[in-house]
C-alpha positions as CSV (number, residue, x, y, z in Angstrom):
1,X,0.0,0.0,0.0
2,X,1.3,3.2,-0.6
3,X,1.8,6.2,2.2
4,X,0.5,9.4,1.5
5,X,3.2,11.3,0.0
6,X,4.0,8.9,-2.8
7,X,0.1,8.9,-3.7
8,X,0.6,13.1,-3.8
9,X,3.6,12.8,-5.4
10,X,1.5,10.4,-8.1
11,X,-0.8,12.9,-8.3
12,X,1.2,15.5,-9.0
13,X,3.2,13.6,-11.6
14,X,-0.1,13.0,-13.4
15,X,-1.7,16.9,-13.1
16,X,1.7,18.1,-14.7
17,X,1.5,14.8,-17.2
18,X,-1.8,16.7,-18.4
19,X,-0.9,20.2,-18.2
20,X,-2.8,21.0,-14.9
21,X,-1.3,24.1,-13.4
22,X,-0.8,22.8,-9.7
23,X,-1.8,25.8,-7.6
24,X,-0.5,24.4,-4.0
25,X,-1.1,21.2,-1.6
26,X,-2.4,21.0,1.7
27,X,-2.7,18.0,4.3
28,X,-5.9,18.9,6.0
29,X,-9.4,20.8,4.9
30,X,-8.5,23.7,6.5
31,X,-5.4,24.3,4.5
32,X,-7.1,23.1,1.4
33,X,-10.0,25.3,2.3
34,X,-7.6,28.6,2.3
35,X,-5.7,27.8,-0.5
36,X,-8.9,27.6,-2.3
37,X,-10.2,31.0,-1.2
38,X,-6.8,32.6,-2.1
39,X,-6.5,30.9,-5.9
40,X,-9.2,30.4,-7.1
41,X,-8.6,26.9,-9.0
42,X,-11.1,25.4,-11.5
43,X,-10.0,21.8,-10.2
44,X,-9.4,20.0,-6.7
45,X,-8.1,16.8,-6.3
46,X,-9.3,15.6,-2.9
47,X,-7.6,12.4,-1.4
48,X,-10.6,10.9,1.4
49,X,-8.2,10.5,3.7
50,X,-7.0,13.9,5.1
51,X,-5.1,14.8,8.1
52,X,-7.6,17.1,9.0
53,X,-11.7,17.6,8.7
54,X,-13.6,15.7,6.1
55,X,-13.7,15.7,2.4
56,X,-17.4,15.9,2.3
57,X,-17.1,19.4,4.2
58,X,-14.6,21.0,2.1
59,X,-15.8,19.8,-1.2
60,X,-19.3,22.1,0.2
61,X,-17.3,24.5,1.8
62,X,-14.7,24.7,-1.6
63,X,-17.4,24.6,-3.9
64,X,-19.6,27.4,-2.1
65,X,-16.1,30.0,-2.2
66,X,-15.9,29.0,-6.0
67,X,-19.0,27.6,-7.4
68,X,-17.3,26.8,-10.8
69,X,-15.1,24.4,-8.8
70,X,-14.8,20.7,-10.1
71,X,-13.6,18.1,-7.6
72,X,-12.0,15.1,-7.9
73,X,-12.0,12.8,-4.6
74,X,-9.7,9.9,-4.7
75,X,-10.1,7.0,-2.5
76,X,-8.8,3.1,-2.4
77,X,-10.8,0.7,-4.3
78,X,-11.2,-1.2,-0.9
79,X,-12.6,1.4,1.1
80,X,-15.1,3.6,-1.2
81,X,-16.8,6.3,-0.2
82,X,-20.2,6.0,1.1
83,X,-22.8,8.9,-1.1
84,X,-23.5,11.6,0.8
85,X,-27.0,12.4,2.0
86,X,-26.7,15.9,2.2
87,X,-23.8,18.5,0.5
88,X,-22.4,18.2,-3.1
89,X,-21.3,15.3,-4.4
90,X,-17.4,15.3,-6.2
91,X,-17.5,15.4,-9.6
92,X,-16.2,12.1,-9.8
93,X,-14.9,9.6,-7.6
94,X,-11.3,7.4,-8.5
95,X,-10.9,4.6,-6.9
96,X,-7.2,3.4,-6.9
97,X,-5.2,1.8,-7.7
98,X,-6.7,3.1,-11.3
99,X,-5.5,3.7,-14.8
100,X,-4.2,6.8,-16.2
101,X,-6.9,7.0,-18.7
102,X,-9.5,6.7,-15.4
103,X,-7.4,9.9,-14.1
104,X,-7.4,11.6,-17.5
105,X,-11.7,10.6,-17.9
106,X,-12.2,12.4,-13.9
107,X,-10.3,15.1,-14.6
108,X,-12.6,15.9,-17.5
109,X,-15.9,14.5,-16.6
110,X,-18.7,16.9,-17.1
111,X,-20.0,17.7,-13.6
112,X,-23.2,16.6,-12.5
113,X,-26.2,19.2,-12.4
114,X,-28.3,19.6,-9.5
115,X,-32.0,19.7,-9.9
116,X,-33.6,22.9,-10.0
């Protein structure tokens, strides 16, 4: 299984693979939270496990500073995440280990639409 940094550093690899400008990193939701406020990004890649708050809350809390915001939570295969009852939902999920042409087909899904 591997540790949290070489997942990010994965990540990272794969963003710059696909010409994704790579605005900063954070550990926990707060961080994430701030750095969303201050850039302004039109993606986040979520990993479920962070070492602070929930990825459910900061995907609502993210999207609600930058409505435009498309989120990509990833997650091991074995341990999915359960839907949400209430909040939005990422725009898609990755389970890993995955592909690269999974990655490639999140980062570019078309987000789901909320009823009116």
């Amino acid at each position: 299984m591997a540790g949290d940094e070489e997942i990010r550093v994965l990540l990272r690899g794969l963003l710059r693979l696909h010409h994704v400008r790579i605005e900063g990193e954070a550990e926990g939701a707060s961080q994430a939270l701030e750095l969303v406020r201050e850039t302004r990004p039109s993606l986040l890649v979520i990993d479920v496990h962070l070492a602070e708050g929930s990825s459910g809350t900061l995907i609502a809390e993210a999207k609600a500073a930058v409505p435009t915001l498309r989120t990509v939570l990833v997650a091991p295969a074995s341990r999915p995440p359960a839907p949400s009852m209430s909040g939005p939902a990422p725009d898609a999920v990755l389970l890993r280990p995955f592909r690269i042409r999974q990655f490639v087909d999140a980062l570019g899904a078309p987000a789901a639409s909320d009823p009116a």
